[in-house]
N, C-alpha and C positions, 0 to 999 in steps of 0.2 A: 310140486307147484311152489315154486319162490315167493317173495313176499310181495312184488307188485305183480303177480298175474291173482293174490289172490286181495288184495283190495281194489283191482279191476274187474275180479268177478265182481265183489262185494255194490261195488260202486253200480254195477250195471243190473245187479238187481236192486239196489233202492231207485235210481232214479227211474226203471221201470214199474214200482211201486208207485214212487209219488206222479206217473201219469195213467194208470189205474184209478187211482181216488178221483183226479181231475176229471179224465173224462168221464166217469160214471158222473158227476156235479153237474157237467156240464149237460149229458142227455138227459140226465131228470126232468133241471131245470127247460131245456129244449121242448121236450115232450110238454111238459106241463102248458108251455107258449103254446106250443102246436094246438092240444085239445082246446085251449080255452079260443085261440083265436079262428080255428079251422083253415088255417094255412098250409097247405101243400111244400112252397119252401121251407117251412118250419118243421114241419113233419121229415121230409128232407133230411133235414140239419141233424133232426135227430135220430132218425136210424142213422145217419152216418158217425155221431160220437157215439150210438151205440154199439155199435162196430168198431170202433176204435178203442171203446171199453173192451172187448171181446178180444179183438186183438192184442191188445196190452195184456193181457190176461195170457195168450198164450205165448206171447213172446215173454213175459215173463219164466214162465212156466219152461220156453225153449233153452232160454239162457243158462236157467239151473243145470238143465237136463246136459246141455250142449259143454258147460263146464268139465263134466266127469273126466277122470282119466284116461287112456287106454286100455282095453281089456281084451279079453282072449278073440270077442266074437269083434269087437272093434277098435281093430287094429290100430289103427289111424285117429282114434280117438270122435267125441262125440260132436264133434263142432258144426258136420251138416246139419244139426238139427234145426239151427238158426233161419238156415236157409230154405228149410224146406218148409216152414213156418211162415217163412216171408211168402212164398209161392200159395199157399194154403187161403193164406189174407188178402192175395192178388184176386183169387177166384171169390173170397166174398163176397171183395167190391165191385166184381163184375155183377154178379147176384142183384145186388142192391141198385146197381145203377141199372139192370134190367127193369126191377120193381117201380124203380122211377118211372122210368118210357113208358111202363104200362099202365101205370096210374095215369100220368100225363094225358097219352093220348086219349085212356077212355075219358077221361074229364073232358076233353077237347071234344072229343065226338059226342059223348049223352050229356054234357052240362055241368 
């Protein structure tokens, strides 16, 4: 690894560090709105930067991982990792935005 593939590792693990902190700040804060006001789009808001916290968390986690070199079992080195992360986080936010629809609707239909 030369010297700018490794201050663009370096880089692409802090800057997914400093949006870890963030959106963890930011779903506290969210949540906290949520409970106090009993808002549904606030509640929203906030499993979605909780998920985001999450996600940042393992996209951090991928980047490390996805950095390694090549080795015997991978050949081609670690770099699907990123992507298979991204796919992984796809299917969360399908989850989440299921969650929604069904809060939604039962709200709509009992009140």
């Amino acid at each position: 690894m030369n010297e700018n593939q490794a201050g663009a590792v370096s880089e692409k693990s802090r800057v997914a560090l400093l949006s870890l902190l963030a959106s963890f700040s930011l779903a506290v804060v969210k949540f906290a709105a949520a409970l106090f006001s009993g808002s549904l789009g606030l509640m929203s808001e906030a499993m979605h930067s909780l998920l985001d916290f999450g996600a940042t968390g393992a996209t951090l986690l991928a980047v490390r991982y996805a950095d390694r070199p090549a080795d015997d079992e991978h050949t081609f080195g670690h770099a699907k990792m990123e992507s298979i992360t991204a796919l992984a986080e796809c299917g969360l936010l399908f989850g989440v935005t299921a969650w929604i629809i069904y809060e939604s609707v039962t709200r709509l239909i009992y009140g």
